[in-house]
C-alpha positions as a printed Julia matrix, in Angstrom:
336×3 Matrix{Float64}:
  -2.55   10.07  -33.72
  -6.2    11.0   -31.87
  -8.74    8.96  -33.11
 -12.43   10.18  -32.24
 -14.75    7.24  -31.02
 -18.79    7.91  -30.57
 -20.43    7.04  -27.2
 -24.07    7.91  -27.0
 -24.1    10.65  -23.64
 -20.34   11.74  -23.64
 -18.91   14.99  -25.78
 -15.52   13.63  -26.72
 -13.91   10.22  -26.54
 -10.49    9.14  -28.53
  -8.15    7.01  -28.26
  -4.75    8.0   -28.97
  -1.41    6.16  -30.19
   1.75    8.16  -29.46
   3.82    6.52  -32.36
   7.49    7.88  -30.66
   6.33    6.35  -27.31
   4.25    3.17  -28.76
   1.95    4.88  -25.68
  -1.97    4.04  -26.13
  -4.16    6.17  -24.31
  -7.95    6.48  -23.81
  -9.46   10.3   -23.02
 -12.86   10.57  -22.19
 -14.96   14.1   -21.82
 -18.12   13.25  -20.46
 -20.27   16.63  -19.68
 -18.79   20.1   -18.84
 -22.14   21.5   -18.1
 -21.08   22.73  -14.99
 -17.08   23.39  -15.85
 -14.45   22.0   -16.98
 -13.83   17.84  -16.9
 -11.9    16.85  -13.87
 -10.75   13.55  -14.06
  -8.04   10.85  -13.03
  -5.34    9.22  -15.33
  -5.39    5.54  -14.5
  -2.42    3.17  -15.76
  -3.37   -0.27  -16.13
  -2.64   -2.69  -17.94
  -6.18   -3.91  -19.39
  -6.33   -6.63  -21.99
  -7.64   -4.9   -24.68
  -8.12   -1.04  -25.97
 -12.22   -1.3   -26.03
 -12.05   -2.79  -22.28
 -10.24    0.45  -21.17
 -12.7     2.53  -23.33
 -15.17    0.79  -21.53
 -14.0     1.45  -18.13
 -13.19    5.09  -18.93
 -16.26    5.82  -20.39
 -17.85    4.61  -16.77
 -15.24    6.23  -14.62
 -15.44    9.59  -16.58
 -19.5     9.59  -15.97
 -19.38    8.83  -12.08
 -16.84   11.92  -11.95
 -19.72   13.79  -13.69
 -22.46   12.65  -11.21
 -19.55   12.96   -8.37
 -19.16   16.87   -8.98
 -22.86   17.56   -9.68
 -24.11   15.64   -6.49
 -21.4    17.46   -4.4
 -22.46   20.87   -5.68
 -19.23   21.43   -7.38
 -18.47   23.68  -10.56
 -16.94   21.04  -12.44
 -17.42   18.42  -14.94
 -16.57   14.99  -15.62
 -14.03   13.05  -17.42
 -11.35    9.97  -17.4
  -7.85    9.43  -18.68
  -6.33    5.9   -19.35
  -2.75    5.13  -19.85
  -2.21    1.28  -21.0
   0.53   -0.54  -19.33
   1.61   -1.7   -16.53
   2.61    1.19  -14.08
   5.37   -1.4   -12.62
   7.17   -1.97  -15.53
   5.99    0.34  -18.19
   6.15    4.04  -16.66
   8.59    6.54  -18.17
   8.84   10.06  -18.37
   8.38    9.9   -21.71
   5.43    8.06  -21.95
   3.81   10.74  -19.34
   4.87   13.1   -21.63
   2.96   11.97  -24.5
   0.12   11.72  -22.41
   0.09   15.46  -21.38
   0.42   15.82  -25.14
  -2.98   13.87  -25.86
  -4.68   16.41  -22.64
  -3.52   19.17  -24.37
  -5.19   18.32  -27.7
  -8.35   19.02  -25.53
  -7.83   22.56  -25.04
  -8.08   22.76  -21.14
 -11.85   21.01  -20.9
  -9.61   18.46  -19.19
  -7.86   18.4   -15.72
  -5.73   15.7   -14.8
  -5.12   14.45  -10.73
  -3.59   11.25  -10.1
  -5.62    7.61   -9.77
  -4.63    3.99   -9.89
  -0.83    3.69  -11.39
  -0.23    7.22  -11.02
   1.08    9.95   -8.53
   1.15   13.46   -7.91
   5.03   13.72   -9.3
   4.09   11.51  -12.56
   1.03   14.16  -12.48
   3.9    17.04  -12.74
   5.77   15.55  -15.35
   2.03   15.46  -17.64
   1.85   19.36  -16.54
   4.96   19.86  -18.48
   3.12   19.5   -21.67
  -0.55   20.55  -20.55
  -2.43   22.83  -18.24
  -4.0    22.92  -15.55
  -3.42   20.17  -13.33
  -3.84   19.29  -10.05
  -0.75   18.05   -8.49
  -0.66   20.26   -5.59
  -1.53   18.21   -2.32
  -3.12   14.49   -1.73
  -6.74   14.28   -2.03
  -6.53   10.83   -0.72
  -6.87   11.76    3.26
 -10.06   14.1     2.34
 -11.26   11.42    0.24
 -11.17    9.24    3.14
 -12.81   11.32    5.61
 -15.6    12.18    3.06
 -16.01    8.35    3.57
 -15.93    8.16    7.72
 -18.73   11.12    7.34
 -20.98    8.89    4.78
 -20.4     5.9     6.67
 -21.4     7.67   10.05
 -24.55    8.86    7.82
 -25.49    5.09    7.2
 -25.49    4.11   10.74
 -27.29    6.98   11.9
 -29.76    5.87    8.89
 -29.53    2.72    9.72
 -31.32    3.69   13.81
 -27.32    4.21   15.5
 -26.11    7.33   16.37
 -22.95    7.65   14.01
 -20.6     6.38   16.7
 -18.39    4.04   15.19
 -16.46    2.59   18.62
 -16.97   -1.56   17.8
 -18.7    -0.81   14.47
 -16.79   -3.68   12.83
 -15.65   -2.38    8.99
 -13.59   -4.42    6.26
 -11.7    -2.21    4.33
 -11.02   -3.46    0.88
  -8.06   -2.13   -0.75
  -5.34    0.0     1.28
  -4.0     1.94   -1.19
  -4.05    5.71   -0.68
  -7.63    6.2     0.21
  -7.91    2.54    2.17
  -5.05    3.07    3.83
  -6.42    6.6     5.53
  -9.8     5.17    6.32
  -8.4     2.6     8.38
  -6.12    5.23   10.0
 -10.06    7.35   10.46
 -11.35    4.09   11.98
  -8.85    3.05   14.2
  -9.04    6.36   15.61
 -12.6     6.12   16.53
 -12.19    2.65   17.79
 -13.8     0.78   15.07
 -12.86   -3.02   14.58
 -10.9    -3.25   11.41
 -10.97   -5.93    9.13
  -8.1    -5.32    6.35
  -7.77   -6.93    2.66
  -5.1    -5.75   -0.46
  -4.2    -7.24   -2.93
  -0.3    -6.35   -2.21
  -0.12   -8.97    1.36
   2.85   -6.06    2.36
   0.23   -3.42    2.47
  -2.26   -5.58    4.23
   0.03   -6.33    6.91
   1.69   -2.78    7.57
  -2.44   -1.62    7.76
  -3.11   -4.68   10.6
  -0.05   -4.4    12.92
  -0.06   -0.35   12.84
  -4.06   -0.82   14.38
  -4.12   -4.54   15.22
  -6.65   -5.32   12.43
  -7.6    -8.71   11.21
  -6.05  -10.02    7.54
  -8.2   -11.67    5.04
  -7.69  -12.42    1.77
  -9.04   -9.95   -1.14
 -11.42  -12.51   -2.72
 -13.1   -13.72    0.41
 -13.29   -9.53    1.15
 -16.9    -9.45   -0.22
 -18.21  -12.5     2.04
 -16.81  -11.35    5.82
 -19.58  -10.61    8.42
 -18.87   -7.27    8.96
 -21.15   -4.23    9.74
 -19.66   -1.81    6.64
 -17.99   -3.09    3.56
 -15.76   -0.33    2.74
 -14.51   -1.37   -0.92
 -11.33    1.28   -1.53
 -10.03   -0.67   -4.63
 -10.86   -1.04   -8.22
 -14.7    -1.24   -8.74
 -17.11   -3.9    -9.43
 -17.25   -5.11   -5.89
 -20.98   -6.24   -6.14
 -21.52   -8.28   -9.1
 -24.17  -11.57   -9.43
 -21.62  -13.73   -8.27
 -20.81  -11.76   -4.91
 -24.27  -10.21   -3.89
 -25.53  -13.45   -2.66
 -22.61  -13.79   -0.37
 -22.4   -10.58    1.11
 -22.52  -10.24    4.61
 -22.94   -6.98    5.77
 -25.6    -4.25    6.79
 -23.91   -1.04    4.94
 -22.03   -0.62    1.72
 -19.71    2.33    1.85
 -16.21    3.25    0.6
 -13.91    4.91   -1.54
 -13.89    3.0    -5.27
 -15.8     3.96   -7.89
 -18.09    1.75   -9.92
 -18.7    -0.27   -6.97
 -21.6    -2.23   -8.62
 -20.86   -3.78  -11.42
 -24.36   -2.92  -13.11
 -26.97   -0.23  -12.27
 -29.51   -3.11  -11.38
 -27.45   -4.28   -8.18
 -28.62   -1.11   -6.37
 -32.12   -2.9    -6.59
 -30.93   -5.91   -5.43
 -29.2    -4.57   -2.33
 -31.98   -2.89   -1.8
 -34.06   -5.94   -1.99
 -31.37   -7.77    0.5
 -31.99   -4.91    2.9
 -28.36   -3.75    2.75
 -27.68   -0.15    2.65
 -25.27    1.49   -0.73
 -24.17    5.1     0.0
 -23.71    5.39   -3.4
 -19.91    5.27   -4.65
 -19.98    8.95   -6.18
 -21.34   10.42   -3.68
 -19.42    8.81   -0.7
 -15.82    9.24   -1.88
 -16.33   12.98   -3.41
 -14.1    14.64   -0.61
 -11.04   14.3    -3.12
 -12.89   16.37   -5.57
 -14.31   18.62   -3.22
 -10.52   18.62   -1.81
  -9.52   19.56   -5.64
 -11.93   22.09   -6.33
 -11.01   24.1    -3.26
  -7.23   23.46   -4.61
  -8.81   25.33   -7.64
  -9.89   28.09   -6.27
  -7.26   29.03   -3.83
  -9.07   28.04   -0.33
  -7.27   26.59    2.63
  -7.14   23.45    4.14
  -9.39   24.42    6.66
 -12.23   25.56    4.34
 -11.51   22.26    2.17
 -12.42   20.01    5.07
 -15.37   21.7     6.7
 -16.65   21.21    3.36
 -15.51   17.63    3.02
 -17.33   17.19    6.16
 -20.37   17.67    4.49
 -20.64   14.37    2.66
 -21.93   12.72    5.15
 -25.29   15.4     5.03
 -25.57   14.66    1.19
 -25.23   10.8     2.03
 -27.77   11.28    4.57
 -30.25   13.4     1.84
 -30.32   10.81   -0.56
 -31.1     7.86    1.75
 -34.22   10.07    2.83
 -35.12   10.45   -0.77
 -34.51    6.89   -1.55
 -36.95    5.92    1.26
 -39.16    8.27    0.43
 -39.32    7.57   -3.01
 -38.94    4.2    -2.82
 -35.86    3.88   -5.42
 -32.35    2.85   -4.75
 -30.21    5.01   -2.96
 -28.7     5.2    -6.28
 -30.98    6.18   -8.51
 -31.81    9.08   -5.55
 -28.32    9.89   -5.75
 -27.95   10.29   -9.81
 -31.78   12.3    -9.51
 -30.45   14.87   -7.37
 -27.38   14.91   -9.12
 -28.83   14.91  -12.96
 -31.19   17.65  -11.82
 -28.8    20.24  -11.98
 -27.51   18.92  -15.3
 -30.21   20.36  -16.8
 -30.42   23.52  -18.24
């Protein structure tokens, strides 16, 4: 049963109970101005139905900013699954979820996020199309990250070399996991933090990185936070304590509200702005989309770091936020 929900600024948002599975889900169209939604399916176990509303309605609206500042043909949305992916995953459940996608009539194409992977992606195709389930954007969504990071330093009077640059990666999932592999390759000094201690450590003795603890992540004197987990990274509680001279990495929704971007800002620490930094994936799926090769898809990913550098020089010329110069550019070819 789909049950519509309003939310000023988005075309469709339901929630939907699978009464065979007992499977809730959350879809969220946000704007297919510029093509179809493109969007992750999350599984999570949140403690409530309106707090993964809430979060999808956020996630599907970065992904709509995300393809517009990249110059992409697509639009944005967000899938939700609730439950634990450890314990509550089944076919069957996936299933019913493609069922709910297809109820959208193809505005919506599903990749795998947090909870999910490219073979539970498959099993959802059964049931809807298209997907994208086809290749990893994780390693392009990392390098789209090295690029904006080298972008900040050269922004920030360095000249993009990153040997000693000293980075805390937060997160080494998929996309953490590759950036540290980026870094280590460049000779950066890694500074490692997960919330799974097993990932932490395989990250640190594979490049010799230093282990500290997720919470005390925000806090370490570090040149680049690089947050690569769930979002809400900067929040009132861990602004004051951060200790670093860039902001850049692969989550979404790294600040927890809009107004942080003032506050860094203020602090003199430099946001690449979350949906522009970690587009690669969707530039990565887009080119999956259209038939390109792997070559094409990464000479393309490459170009994050130009964008990042484009909206710091609007920021300081302006005198916003580098996100509000980010969503500008980005809303402006919203319009009509």
């Amino acid at each position: 049963m789909m049950t519509p929900i309003h939310a000023d600024g988005f075309e469709q948002v339901a929630l939907w109970r699978d009464e065979e599975t007992g499977l809730r889900s959350v879809v969220v169209i946000h704007d297919t101005t510029l093509g179809p939604a493109l969007g992750g399916v999350r599984m999570h176990a949140y403690a409530d139905e309106d707090a993964a509303v809430l979060d999808g309605l956020r996630l599907a609206e970065a992904m709509t900013l995300k393809a517009a500042a990249a110059g992409l043909g697509l639009g944005g949305g967000w899938s939700i699954m609730i439950g634990d992916p450890a314990h509550h995953k089944e076919e069957r459940l996936l299933r019913a979820h493609g069922r709910a996608l297809a109820a959208f009539g193809g505005r919506f194409i599903p990749v795998n996020d947090i909870g999910t992977t490219q073979a539970d992606i498959r099993v959802i195709g059964r049931e809807t199309s298209p997907v994208c389930a086809a290749g990893d954007p994780s390693p392009l969504t990392a390098l789209g990250v090295l690029e904006g990071i080298r972008a900040c330093l050269r922004a920030s009077g360095g000249d993009g070399d990153l040997a000693g640059v000293r980075v805390c990666v937060q997160g080494v999932g998929n996309v953490g996991s590759a950036l540290a592999d980026l870094l280590a390759a460049e000779a950066a000094e890694l500074i490692v933090a997960d919330t799974d201690p097993r990932r932490a450590d395989a990250v640190a003795a594979r490049h010799g990185a230093r282990v500290v603890a997720p919470e005390a992540a925000p806090a370490v004197t570090c040149d680049v936070l690089a947050p690569c987990a769930l979002g809400s990274v900067v929040t009132d509680e861990t602004l004051p304590r951060l200790d670093c001279r860039i902001i850049a990495g692969g989550a979404n929704n790294v600040l927890a509200t809009p107004a942080h971007a003032a506050m860094l800002r203020a602090r003199g620490i430099l946001y690449a702005p979350d949906f522009c930094v970690n587009a690669g994936g969707l530039i990565f799926l887009e080119e999956q989309l259209l038939g390109h090769d792997s070559a094409h898809a990464e000479a393309r990913v490459r170009q994050v770091g130009v964008r990042v550098a484009e909206v710091i020089d609007r920021s300081r010329r302006t005198g916003v936020s580098t996100a509000d110069a980010a969503t500008e550019l980005a809303r402006a070819r919203l319009r009509p």
